[in-house]
C-alpha positions as MATLAB code, in Angstrom:
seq = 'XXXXXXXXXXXXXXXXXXXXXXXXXXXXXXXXXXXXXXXXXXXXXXXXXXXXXXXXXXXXXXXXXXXXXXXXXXXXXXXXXXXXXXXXXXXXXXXXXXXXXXXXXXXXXXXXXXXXXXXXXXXXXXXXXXXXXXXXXXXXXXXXXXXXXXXXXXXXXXXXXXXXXXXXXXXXXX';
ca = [
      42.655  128.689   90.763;
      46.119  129.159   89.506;
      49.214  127.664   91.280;
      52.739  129.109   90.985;
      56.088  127.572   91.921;
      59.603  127.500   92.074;
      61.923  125.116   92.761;
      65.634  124.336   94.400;
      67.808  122.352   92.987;
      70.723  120.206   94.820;
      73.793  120.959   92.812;
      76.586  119.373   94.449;
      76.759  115.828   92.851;
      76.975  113.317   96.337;
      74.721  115.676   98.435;
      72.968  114.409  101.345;
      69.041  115.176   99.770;
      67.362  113.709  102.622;
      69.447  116.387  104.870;
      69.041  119.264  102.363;
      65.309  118.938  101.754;
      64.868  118.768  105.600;
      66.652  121.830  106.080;
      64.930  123.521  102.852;
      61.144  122.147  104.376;
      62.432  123.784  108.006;
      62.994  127.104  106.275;
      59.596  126.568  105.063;
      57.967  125.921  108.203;
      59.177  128.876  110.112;
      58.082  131.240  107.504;
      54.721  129.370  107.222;
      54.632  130.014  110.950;
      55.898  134.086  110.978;
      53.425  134.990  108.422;
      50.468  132.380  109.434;
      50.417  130.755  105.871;
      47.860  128.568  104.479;
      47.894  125.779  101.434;
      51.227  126.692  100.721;
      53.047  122.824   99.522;
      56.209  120.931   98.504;
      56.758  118.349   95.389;
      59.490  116.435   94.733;
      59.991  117.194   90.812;
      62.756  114.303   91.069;
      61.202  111.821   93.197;
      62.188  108.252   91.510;
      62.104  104.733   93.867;
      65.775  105.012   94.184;
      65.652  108.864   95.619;
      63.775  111.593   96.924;
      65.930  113.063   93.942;
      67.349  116.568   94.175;
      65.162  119.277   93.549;
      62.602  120.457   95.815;
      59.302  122.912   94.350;
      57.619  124.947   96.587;
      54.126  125.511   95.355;
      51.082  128.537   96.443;
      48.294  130.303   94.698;
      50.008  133.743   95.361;
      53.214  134.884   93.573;
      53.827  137.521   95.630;
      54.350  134.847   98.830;
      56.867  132.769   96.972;
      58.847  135.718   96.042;
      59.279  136.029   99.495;
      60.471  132.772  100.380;
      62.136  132.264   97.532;
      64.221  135.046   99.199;
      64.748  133.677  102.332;
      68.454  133.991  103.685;
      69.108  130.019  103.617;
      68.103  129.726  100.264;
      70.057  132.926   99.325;
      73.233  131.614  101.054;
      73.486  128.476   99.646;
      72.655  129.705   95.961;
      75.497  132.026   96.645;
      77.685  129.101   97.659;
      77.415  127.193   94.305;
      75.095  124.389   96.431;
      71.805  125.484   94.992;
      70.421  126.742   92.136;
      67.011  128.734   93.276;
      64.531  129.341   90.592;
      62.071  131.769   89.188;
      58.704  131.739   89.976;
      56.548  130.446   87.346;
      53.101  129.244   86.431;
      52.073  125.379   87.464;
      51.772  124.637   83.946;
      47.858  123.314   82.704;
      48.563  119.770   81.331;
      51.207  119.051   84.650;
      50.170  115.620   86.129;
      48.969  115.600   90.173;
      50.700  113.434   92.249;
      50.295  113.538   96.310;
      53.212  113.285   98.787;
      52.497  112.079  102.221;
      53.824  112.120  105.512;
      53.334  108.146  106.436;
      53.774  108.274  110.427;
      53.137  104.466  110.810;
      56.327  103.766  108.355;
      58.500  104.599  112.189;
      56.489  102.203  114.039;
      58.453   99.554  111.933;
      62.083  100.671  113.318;
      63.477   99.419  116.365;
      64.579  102.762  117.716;
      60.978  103.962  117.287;
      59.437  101.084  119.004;
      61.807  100.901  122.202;
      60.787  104.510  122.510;
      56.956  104.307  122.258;
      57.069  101.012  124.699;
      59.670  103.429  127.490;
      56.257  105.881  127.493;
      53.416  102.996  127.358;
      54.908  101.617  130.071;
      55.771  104.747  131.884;
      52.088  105.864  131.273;
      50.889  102.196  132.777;
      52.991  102.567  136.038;
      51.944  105.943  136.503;
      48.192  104.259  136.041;
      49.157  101.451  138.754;
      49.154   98.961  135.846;
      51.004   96.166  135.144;
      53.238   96.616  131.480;
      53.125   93.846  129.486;
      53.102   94.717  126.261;
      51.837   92.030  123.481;
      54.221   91.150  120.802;
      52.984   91.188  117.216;
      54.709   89.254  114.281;
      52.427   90.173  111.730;
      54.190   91.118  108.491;
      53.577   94.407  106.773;
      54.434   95.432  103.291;
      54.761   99.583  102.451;
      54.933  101.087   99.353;
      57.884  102.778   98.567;
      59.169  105.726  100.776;
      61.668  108.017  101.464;
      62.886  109.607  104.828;
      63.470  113.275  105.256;
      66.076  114.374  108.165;
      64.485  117.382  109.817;
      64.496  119.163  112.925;
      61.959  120.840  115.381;
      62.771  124.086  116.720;
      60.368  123.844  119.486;
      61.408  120.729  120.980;
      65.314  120.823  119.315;
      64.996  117.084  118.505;
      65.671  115.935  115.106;
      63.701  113.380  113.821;
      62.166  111.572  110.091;
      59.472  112.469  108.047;
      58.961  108.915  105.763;
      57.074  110.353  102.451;
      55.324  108.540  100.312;
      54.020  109.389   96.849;
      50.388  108.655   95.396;
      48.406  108.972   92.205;
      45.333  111.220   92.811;
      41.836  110.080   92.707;
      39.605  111.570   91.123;
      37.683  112.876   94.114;
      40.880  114.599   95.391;
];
């Protein structure tokens, strides 16, 4: 089946990415949510170790649905402000190489903020139980692959929060 895209690119030169994609992934969302959208994906075009880089793709099987949110006010806006630079939509192209980006939810278990706040409700769900909180502490070391956080807000719950992405080759059965 044929994929189409288009893509944003970041233009100012010391942008905050990680706040811009968030924001560009949020506009996303809520029209994914109005019009009850399925299979409808981001890519990172610019993705490198050192940075999420600065262009976002938005990528769907129907043209028609990323005309639509290619037009989406935000986008619009910014394009209008000299901050983006919204593209056409065009054809995934036959020979383009398949790469997988991932929401990693463990990557925040590692963080201290993230931690304190999971042991507050473990041990607020143990009192509630009548049990004792005593929480074992683990020292085992963990190594990640590379990753890259994306600032982003819910709507529903108005707290801001990060998605850690990580990119991955494709297997064959994927």
């Amino acid at each position: 089946m044929q994929r189409y895209y288009f893509m944003v690119r970041f233009l100012p030169e010391k942008a905050n990415l990680a706040l811009l994609t968030g924001r560009c992934i949020s506009i996303m969302h809520g029209f994914i949510y109005k019009h009850e959208i399925k299979g409808l994906g981001v890519s990172f075009p610019a993705w490198s170790n050192a940075s999420i880089g600065n262009v976002i793709a938005f990528v769907h099987t129907d043209i028609a649905l990323l005309n639509k949110l290619r037009l989406q006010g935000y986008f619009q806006d910014m394009q209008e402000r000299g901050f983006f630079s919204v593209g056409d939509v065009e054809a995934v192209p036959d020979d383009c190489g398949e790469v997988r980006f991932k929401r990693n939810q463990g990557i925040a278990k590692m963080f201290v903020g993230e931690t304190r706040r999971r042991l507050k409700r473990l041990e607020k769900r143990a009192l509630a139980r009548g049990d004792i909180f005593n929480p074992s502490k683990s020292s085992e070391l963990r190594e990640l692959d590379n990753f890259h956080c994306i600032a982003i807000g819910s709507a529903s719950t108005e707290q801001d929060f990060l998605l850690h992405v990580q990119r991955g080759e494709l297997s064959s059965g994927s």
